[in-house]
Phi, psi and omega in degrees: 000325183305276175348264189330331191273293164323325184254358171288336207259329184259350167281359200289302178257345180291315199235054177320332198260327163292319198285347175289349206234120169302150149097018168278126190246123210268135164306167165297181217262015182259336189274346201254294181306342177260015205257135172314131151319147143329290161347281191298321183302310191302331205271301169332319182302320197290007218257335217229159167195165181137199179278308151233146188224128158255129161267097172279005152234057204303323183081189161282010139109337187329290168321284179326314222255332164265011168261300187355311193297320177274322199252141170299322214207108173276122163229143188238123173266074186241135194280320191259130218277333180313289207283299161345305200300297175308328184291332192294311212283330195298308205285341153274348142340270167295017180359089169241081140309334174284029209246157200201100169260150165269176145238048198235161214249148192311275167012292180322282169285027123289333169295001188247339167231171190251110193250144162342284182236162179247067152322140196197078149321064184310140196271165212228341136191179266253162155282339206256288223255007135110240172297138173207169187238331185308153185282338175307309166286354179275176177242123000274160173265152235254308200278355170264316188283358181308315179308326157315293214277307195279020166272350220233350225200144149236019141219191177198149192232157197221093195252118219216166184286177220246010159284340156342118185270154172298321179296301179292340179283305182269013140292312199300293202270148181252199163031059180285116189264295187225156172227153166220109195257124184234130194251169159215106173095348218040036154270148135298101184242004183200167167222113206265130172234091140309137192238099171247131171297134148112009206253152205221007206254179165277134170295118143335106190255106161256125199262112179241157151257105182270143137255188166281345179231352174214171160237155193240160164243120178202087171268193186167141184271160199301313186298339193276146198233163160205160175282119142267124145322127180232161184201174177290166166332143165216199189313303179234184182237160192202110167246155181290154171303142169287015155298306176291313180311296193311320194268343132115006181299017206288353172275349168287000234241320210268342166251047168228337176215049183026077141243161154229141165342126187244005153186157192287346170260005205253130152278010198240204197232173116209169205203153143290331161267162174272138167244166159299101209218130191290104171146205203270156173241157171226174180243130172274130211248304171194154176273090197253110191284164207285137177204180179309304208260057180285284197318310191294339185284338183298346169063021184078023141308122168284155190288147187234141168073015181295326182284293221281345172288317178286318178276036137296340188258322176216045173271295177337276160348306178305311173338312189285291186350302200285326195277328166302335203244026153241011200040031182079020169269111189305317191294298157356274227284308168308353170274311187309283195333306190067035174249141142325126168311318194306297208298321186288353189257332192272334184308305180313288179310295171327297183295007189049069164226012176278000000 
């Protein structure tokens, strides 16, 4: 009864259509957590489209319950037959009839039929190595069965943590059609990877940010570059959604939306007109340059933009700093660092030290 009362109490804003809808029966409370929002589910349907769909790492079914919507024919896949059980009864509830649960374990029985798309939302952790983000360590792992899997299917959806550098997902993975970096809120809560066999082209990085009242967009293909201006403060200033942080286009921003740059390692904009930008804007009141008595000059003005001025002065230095005294050793220097490689490789690149 506790269970239930705690985790019905935590779906109240994640799962707004279970908390609403009687006779719903709620997972132990790890299981309510590792489970998509609503949000991210909806959004997801849209992504994808066909007749039949396997969700082989169904869960508590969020997903599974919005492809219903698109899709004829659901099979929802869960090894563990309790949680397996609760999802059926939710899903006659939520009178979802087209939805078919297993208590079998997804892989297998995916390997037994041929469906449109396959989904498959690899657990995040290890028995050994605890919490993880390579698609190699999760369970299941997605880059040894793929070749399997895109036998069975004509796409695969991929739901991978949204800590994943873009570079390490598309060494692991083959045939990348799209990435979809999905924000809520300006969090970054999932990265979505479509797998069409056979696909040889450059992948399409679509970015979405949902609010309550709007969505921001911003695609673009992995290969495309632009020449950038950087210039000093003009009227306003403009930073990007963390959907757009995440996805690194940041030299794309200024010719899709007449802004500049305000320095060449700086994420952050600026324009003489206010434009429309996906992300947050300000109005520049005034300029001061960074010095000891900055805070004091601010006249009780809160400060804006202090973390990325300051590490603009000294990540690049450290940078050289760590890597020298690793002789370039990468795998080294991300242990010092207490960053990731990927994140310590893109980094590299940004600063031209590769």
């Amino acid at each position: 009864m506790i269970q239930q009362i705690e985790s019905r109490k935590k779906a109240k804003n994640k799962l707004p259509s279970w908390y609403r809808t009687k006779q719903i029966y709620y997972p132990p409370k790890l299981n309510l957590e590792q489970t998509s929002s609503e949000i991210t589910a909806e959004y997801k349907a849209t992504i994808i489209d066909g007749d039949k769909i396997s969700d082989i790492t169904g869960g508590f079914g969020i997903d599974s319950y919005y492809f219903s919507k698109t899709f004829k024919e659901v099979h929802h896949f869960e090894l563990n037959k309790c949680l397996s059980e609760i999802t059926a009864h939710n899903f006659s509830s939520l009178k979802r009839n087209n939805i078919q649960c297993f208590a079998e374990d997804g892989i297998k029985s995916a390997l037994k039929e041929q469906c449109d798309v396959i989904y498959v939302d690899p657990s995040r952790r290890h028995d050994s190595k605890g919490k993880v983000f390579f698609l190699k360590d999760c369970e299941p792992n997605i880059p040894f069965h793929l070749p399997a899997l895109l036998k069975h299917c004509k796409q695969l959806l991929i739901k991978t943590s949204p800590m994943l550098d873009l570079s390490i997902g598309l060494n692991e993975l083959q045939f990348v059609s799209e990435i979809h970096i999905v924000a809520v809120n300006n969090e970054v809560k999932e990265l979505l990877w479509l797998i069409t066999p056979g696909f040889k082209d450059v992948p399409h990085i679509k970015t979405i940010n949902i609010n309550k009242d709007k969505k921001n967009v911003f695609n673009f293909h992995l290969n495309e570059t632009f020449e950038v201006d950087c210039t000093s403060p003009k009227k306003y200033l403009y930073e990007p959604n963390a959907a757009i942080m995440k996805s690194g286009a940041f030299d794309l921003l200024p010719e899709r939306y007449q802004v500049q740059k305000l320095h060449k390692h700086s994420h952050l904009y600026t324009s003489d007109d206010l434009i429309s930008f996906p992300g947050r804007q300000f109005l520049i009141n005034k300029v001061i340059p960074y010095q000891k008595k900055y805070f004091k000059e601010l006249d009780g003005e809160t400060p804006c933009g202090v973390y990325q001025m300051v590490l603009n002065e000294i990540e690049e230095p450290l940078l050289k700093v760590i890597m020298d005294k690793c002789n370039g050793n990468q795998s080294h220097a991300s242990e010092i660092l207490g960053i990731n490689r990927g994140t310590l490789r893109t980094k590299l690149k940004e600063y031209n030290l590769l």
